[in-house]
N, C-alpha and C positions, 0 to 999 in steps of 0.2 A: 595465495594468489590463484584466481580461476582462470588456468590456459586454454579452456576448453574455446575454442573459436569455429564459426562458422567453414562450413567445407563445401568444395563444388562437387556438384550430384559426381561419382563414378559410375562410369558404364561398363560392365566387367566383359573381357575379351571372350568371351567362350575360351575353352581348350588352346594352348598354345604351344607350340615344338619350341622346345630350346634345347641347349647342347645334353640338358642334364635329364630330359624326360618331356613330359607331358606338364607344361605348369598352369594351374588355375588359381584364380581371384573369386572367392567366396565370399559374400557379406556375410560380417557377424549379425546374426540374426540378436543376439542378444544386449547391444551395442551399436549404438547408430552410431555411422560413419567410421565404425572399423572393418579391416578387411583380413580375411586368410589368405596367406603362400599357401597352394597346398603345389606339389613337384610328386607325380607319379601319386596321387592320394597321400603322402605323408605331410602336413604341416607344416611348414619351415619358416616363418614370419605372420607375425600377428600385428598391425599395421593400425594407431589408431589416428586417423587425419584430423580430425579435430582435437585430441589432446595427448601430443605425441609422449610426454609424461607418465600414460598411461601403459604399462609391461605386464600384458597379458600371462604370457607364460611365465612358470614358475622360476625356470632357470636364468633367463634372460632379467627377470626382475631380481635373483640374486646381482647377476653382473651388473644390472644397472647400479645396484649397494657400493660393487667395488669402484665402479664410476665416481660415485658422491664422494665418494671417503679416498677417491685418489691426491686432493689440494682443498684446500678451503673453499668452501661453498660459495658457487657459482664464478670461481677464477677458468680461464681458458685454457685449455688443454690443448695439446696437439698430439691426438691418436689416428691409431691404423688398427682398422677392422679391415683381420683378414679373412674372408669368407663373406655378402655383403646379403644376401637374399632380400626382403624387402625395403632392407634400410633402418630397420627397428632402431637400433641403438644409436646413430647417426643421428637420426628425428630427435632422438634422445638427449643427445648430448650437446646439439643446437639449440635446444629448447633449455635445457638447464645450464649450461657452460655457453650461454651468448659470447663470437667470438672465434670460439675454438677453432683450429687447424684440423679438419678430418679428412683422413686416404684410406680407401677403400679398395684390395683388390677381392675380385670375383673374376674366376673364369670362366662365368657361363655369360658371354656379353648380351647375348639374345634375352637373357632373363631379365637384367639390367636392365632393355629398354622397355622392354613391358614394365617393370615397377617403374621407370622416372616416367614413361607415357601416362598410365592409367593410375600410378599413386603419388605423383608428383612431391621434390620435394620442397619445404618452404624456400619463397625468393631467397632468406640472407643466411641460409647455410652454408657454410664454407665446406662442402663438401664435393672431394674429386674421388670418384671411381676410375680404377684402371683395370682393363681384364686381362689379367693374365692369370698363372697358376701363384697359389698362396704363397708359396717358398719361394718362386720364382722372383714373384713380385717382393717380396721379401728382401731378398738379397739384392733388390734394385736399389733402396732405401740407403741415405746414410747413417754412419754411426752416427749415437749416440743424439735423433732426431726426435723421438717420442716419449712421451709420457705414461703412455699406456697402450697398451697393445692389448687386440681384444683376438682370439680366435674361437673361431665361432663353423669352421667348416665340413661338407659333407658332401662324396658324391655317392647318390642317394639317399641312404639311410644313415652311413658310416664314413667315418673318419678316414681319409687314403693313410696308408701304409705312411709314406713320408713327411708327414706332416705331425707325426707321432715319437720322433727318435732326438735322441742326445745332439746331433750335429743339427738337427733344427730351433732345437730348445737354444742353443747358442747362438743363432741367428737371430733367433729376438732377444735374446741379450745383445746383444751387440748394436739393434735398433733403438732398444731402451738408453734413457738417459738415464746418469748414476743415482738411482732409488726408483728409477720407475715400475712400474707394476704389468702382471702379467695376467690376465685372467682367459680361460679356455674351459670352453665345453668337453667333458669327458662323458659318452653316453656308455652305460657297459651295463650289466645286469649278473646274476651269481653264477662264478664266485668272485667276481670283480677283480680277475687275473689283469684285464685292459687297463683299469684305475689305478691298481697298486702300482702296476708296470709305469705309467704315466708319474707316478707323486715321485718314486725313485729317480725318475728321469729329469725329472725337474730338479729336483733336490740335490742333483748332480752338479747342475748349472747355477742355482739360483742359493741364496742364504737362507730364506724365510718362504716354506711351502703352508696352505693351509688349503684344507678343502672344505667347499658348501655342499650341502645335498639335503634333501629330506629324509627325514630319518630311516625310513624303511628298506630307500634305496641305499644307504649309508651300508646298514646292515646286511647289505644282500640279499636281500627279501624279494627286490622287485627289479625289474630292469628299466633302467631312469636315467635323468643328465647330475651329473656332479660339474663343479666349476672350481678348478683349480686354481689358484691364488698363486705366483710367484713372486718375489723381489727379493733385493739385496737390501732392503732396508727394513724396519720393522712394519710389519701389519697392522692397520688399526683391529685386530680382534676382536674387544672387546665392545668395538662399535656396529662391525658386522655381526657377534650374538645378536646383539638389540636388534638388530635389523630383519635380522635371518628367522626370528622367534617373532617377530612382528607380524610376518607376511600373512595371507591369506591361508596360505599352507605352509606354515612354520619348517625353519632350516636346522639346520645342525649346523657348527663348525668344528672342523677337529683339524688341532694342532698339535705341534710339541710330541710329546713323548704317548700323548693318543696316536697322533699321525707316526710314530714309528710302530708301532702295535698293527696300524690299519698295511704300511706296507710290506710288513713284513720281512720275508728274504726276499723279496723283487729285486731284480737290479734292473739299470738302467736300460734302455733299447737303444739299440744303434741303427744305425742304416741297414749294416747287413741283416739283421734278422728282424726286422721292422714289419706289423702288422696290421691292417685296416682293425677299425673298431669291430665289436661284434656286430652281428647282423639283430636287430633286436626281432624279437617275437610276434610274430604275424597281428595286426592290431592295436599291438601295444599306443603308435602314435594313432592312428586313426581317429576321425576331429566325428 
């Protein structure tokens, strides 16, 4: 089916102060009626109004995988994306899960109203944003309310310190309903000390860990986003290979007794010795 539907012109704000930096709306020159996040020059959201289906970035196009393969194709989900920048997967998940229940927090709310101002989202999404901090907003939520939990947050470049440890990880367990799924942005580069850290911590919490990446970043080659997979119930694996090997820039997935090889001696993080992602490489995101 073609979602691609007409869009009203965007008039992009120049330069705009919000809590998290300087944010600007960039057309995609290559893509009509797509738009960039960029927050201080870094990229954060690739926005496409006419056909919100479409997941520019590499990463986010894995998590859109974990999305499709959370319940049978196109039943209604009730997720919380925590970290919200321009709405990507929200668009997303309205557009394919007509219906759905989405909560979003973000705590930069300045940035929020520039995106719902200038990239408005479709009239019949069910979608509420609250600004608050991600855990915060987190631990607002009742047990056992969601299907999937997406995190997806950064201030900056990096992942905050708290957002990263075992007593957080338990907080969306305990948002999750029983089998639901966990999917989070791990950005880290070599020797992917932050990742392992991360799969341990998970693996702490959750039954079933699997991580997506492209292969280079996999390997430590390159500094990249990985998307860590958690639940207590099984993973469709064999659905995301397909998926991950499909892309445009083909994925890895490594599980099972790879993923214990990939983390090694990591143990879990906790609060007290909790650490922001690394700082990635001068450039590396630059659009």
């Amino acid at each position: 089916m073609n979602r691609r539907r007409a869009a009203a012109p965007v008039v992009p704000p120049g330069p705009t102060a919000v809590a998290g930096g300087t944010a600007e709306l960039l057309g995609d020159a290559d893509r009509d009626g797509s738009w960039v996040l960029l927050v201080d020059g870094t990229p954060q959201s690739h926005v496409d109004l006419t056909d919100p289906t479409h997941l520019e970035f590499e990463y986010v196009r894995r998590m859109g995988h974990v999305l499709d393969l959370a319940a049978e194709e196109g039943r209604p989900l009730d997720v919380v994306h925590l970290g919200g920048g321009a709405l990507t997967l929200p668009r997303y998940v309205a557009a394919t899960r007509r219906g759905s229940r989405q909560r979003v927090v973000e705590v930069d709310e300045r940035l929020t109203e520039l995106v719902r101002s200038h990239l408005p989202l479709p009239r019949d999404a069910r979608v509420r944003v609250r600004a608050a901090d991600a855990r915060a907003g987190l631990a607002a939520l009742p047990a056992a309310s969601a299907d999937v939990v997406v995190g997806d947050v950064f201030a900056g470049a990096r992942t905050p310190a708290h957002l990263t440890s075992i007593e957080y990880a338990r907080e969306v367990h305990r948002v999750l309903r029983p089998g639901g799924t966990y999917a989070v942005n791990v950005a880290d580069g070599p020797p992917l000390r932050f990742a392992r850290g991360q799969v341990a911590t998970l693996r702490a919490v959750f039954a079933v860990v699997c991580l997506l990446a492209e292969p280079g970043t996999m390997r430590g080659r390159r500094f990249g986003n990985l998307v860590a997979v958690a639940s207590d119930a099984a993973l469709p694996v064999a659905a995301l290979v397909r998926r991950c090997a499909g892309d445009p820039m083909p994925g890895r997935v490594v599980e099972g007794a790879e993923l214990d090889r990939f983390a090694g001696r990591a143990r879990p993080v906790r609060d007290a010795d909790a650490v922001a992602s690394p700082e990635p490489p001068e450039g590396v995101f630059s659009r």
